[in-house]
N, C-alpha and C positions, 0 to 999 in steps of 0.2 A: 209247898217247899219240898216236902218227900218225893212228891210226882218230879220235880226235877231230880231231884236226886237220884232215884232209879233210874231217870230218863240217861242222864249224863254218866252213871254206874254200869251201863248195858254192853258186856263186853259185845256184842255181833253188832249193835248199832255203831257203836265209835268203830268197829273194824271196817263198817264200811262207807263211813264217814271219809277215814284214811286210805281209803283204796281208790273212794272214788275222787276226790282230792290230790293224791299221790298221782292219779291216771291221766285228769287233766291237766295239771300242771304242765307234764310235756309234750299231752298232743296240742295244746293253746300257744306253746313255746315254740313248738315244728311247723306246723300249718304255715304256709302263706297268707300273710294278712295283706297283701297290696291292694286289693279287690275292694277292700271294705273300704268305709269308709272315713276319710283321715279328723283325729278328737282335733276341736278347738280349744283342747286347753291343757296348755305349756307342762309336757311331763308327766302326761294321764299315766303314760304307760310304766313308770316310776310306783304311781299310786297303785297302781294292779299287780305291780311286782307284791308291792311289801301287804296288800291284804290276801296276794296268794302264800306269803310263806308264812304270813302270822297264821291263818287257815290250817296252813301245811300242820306248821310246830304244835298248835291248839292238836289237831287230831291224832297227831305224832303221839303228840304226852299223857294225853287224856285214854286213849285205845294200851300205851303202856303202862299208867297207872290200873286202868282196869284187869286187863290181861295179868299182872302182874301182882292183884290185889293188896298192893303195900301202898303208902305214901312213897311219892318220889321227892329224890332226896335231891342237892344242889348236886351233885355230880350227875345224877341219873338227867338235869336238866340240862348238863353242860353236854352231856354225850350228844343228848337230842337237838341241841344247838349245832354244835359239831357236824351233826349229820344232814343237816338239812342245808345248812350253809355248804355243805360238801354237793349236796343235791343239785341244789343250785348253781355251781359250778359246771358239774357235767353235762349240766342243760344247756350253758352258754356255750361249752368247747363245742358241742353236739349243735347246737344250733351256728356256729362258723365253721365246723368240718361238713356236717351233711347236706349244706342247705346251701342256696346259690341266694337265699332274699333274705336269710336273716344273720344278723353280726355280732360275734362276741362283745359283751359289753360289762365294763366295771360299772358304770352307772346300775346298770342293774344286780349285779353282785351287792353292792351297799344298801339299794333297795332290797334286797332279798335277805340279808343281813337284818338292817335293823325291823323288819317283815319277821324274821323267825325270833329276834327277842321281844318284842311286843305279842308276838304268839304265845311264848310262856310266861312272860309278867301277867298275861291276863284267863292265862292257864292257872297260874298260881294265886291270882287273886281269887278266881272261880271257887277253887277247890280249898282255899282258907274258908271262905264266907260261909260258903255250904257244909262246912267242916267235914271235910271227903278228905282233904290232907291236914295231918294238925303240925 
Protein backbone atom coordinates (compact mmCIF):
# COMPACT_ATOMS: atom_id res chain seq x y z
CA UNK A 1 0.00 0.00 0.00
CA UNK A 2 2.83 2.57 0.76
CA UNK A 3 4.48 1.61 -2.67
CA UNK A 4 1.35 2.90 -4.26
CA UNK A 5 1.26 5.71 -2.34
CA UNK A 6 4.58 7.10 -3.41
CA UNK A 7 3.87 5.61 -6.57
CA UNK A 8 0.57 7.90 -7.19
CA UNK A 9 2.55 10.88 -4.52
CA UNK A 10 5.32 11.39 -7.38
CA UNK A 11 4.93 14.83 -8.59
CA UNK A 12 7.26 14.09 -12.17
CA UNK A 13 5.38 10.75 -12.77
CA UNK A 14 1.62 12.34 -12.59
CA UNK A 15 3.39 15.33 -14.67
CA UNK A 16 3.96 13.21 -17.18
CA UNK A 17 1.10 11.00 -16.95
CA UNK A 18 -0.79 14.70 -17.72
CA UNK A 19 1.28 15.77 -20.51
CA UNK A 20 1.32 12.83 -22.15
CA UNK A 21 -2.55 12.47 -21.89
CA UNK A 22 -3.10 16.05 -22.43
CA UNK A 23 -0.88 15.46 -25.85
CA UNK A 24 -2.90 12.79 -27.05
CA UNK A 25 -6.05 13.79 -26.50
CA UNK A 26 -5.75 16.28 -29.64
CA UNK A 27 -3.50 14.64 -31.82
CA UNK A 28 -6.21 11.35 -31.57
CA UNK A 29 -8.93 14.15 -31.97
CA UNK A 30 -7.14 15.86 -35.37
CA UNK A 31 -5.73 12.80 -37.15
CA UNK A 32 -7.80 11.45 -40.01
CA UNK A 33 -9.33 8.45 -38.99
CA UNK A 34 -11.16 7.30 -42.30
CA UNK A 35 -8.38 4.76 -43.18
CA UNK A 36 -8.84 2.65 -40.16
CA UNK A 37 -10.81 0.70 -39.78
CA UNK A 38 -14.75 1.26 -38.94
CA UNK A 39 -15.91 -0.39 -34.81
CA UNK A 40 -18.83 -2.62 -34.87
CA UNK A 41 -20.17 -1.40 -32.10
CA UNK A 42 -22.91 1.31 -31.94
CA UNK A 43 -21.12 4.40 -30.21
CA UNK A 44 -17.46 3.07 -29.56
CA UNK A 45 -16.49 6.32 -30.15
CA UNK A 46 -18.79 7.78 -27.18
CA UNK A 47 -16.92 5.23 -24.96
CA UNK A 48 -13.30 6.55 -25.99
CA UNK A 49 -14.42 10.03 -25.51
CA UNK A 50 -15.47 9.63 -21.68
CA UNK A 51 -12.44 7.15 -20.85
CA UNK A 52 -10.20 9.83 -22.46
CA UNK A 53 -11.47 12.73 -20.20
CA UNK A 54 -12.03 10.59 -17.12
CA UNK A 55 -7.98 9.70 -17.91
CA UNK A 56 -7.69 13.48 -18.72
CA UNK A 57 -9.40 14.73 -15.04
CA UNK A 58 -7.67 11.62 -12.98
CA UNK A 59 -4.17 13.11 -14.24
CA UNK A 60 -5.41 16.81 -14.11
CA UNK A 61 -6.19 16.37 -10.32
CA UNK A 62 -3.85 13.90 -9.09
CA UNK A 63 -0.42 15.94 -10.83
CA UNK A 64 -2.40 19.18 -8.99
CA UNK A 65 -2.96 17.60 -5.80
CA UNK A 66 0.65 16.52 -5.83
CA UNK A 67 2.37 19.59 -7.25
CA UNK A 68 0.32 21.38 -4.83
CA UNK A 69 0.97 19.26 -1.83
CA UNK A 70 -2.43 19.98 0.03
CA UNK A 71 -5.78 18.04 -0.34
CA UNK A 72 -7.96 19.26 -2.93
CA UNK A 73 -10.85 20.77 -1.96
CA UNK A 74 -14.51 20.69 -3.94
CA UNK A 75 -13.83 23.92 -5.60
CA UNK A 76 -10.16 22.96 -6.59
CA UNK A 77 -12.28 19.82 -8.28
CA UNK A 78 -14.90 22.09 -9.72
CA UNK A 79 -12.10 24.43 -11.39
CA UNK A 80 -10.53 21.09 -12.86
CA UNK A 81 -13.84 20.02 -14.15
CA UNK A 82 -14.41 23.45 -15.65
CA UNK A 83 -11.31 23.06 -17.44
CA UNK A 84 -11.33 19.96 -18.95
CA UNK A 85 -14.83 20.21 -20.17
CA UNK A 86 -13.55 23.68 -21.56
CA UNK A 87 -10.83 21.37 -23.09
CA UNK A 88 -12.85 19.44 -24.75
CA UNK A 89 -14.76 21.99 -26.36
CA UNK A 90 -11.80 23.50 -28.06
CA UNK A 91 -11.07 20.29 -29.44
CA UNK A 92 -14.47 19.94 -31.18
CA UNK A 93 -14.46 23.73 -32.55
CA UNK A 94 -10.60 22.80 -33.67
CA UNK A 95 -11.54 19.63 -35.06
CA UNK A 96 -14.84 21.62 -37.43
CA UNK A 97 -12.61 24.60 -38.24
CA UNK A 98 -9.30 22.84 -39.06
CA UNK A 99 -10.18 19.62 -40.46
CA UNK A 100 -12.12 18.86 -43.64
CA UNK A 101 -12.94 14.87 -42.11
CA UNK A 102 -13.82 15.63 -38.77
CA UNK A 103 -17.27 17.31 -37.18
CA UNK A 104 -18.14 19.33 -34.21
CA UNK A 105 -20.17 17.16 -32.05
CA UNK A 106 -22.38 17.57 -28.77
CA UNK A 107 -22.60 13.89 -28.48
CA UNK A 108 -19.15 14.09 -27.78
CA UNK A 109 -19.03 17.14 -25.38
CA UNK A 110 -21.53 15.01 -23.05
CA UNK A 111 -19.24 12.18 -23.54
CA UNK A 112 -16.43 14.19 -22.59
CA UNK A 113 -18.45 15.73 -19.65
CA UNK A 114 -19.66 12.87 -17.82
CA UNK A 115 -15.69 11.40 -18.93
CA UNK A 116 -14.22 14.26 -16.73
CA UNK A 117 -16.71 13.77 -13.59
CA UNK A 118 -16.14 9.94 -13.43
CA UNK A 119 -12.33 11.14 -13.62
CA UNK A 120 -12.65 12.89 -10.36
CA UNK A 121 -15.22 10.74 -8.45
CA UNK A 122 -12.64 8.12 -8.94
CA UNK A 123 -9.89 10.62 -8.21
CA UNK A 124 -11.47 11.24 -5.06
CA UNK A 125 -12.41 7.84 -4.24
CA UNK A 126 -8.59 6.97 -4.81
CA UNK A 127 -7.09 9.49 -2.70
CA UNK A 128 -9.90 8.88 0.39
CA UNK A 129 -9.14 5.09 0.55
CA UNK A 130 -5.30 5.60 0.46
CA UNK A 131 -5.88 8.43 2.66
CA UNK A 132 -3.66 11.09 0.48
CA UNK A 133 -6.90 13.36 0.82
CA UNK A 134 -8.89 13.30 4.15
Amino acid sequence: MQQLIKLISNKWLSLCLLILIASAIPALSLINISDLPKLKVKSADKLYHLIAYASLSFSVALHYRNYREKNISLKDFSGIFFLTILFGIVIEVLQESLTTYRTFDYYDIAANTLGSFIGLVITSALLQFLKINK
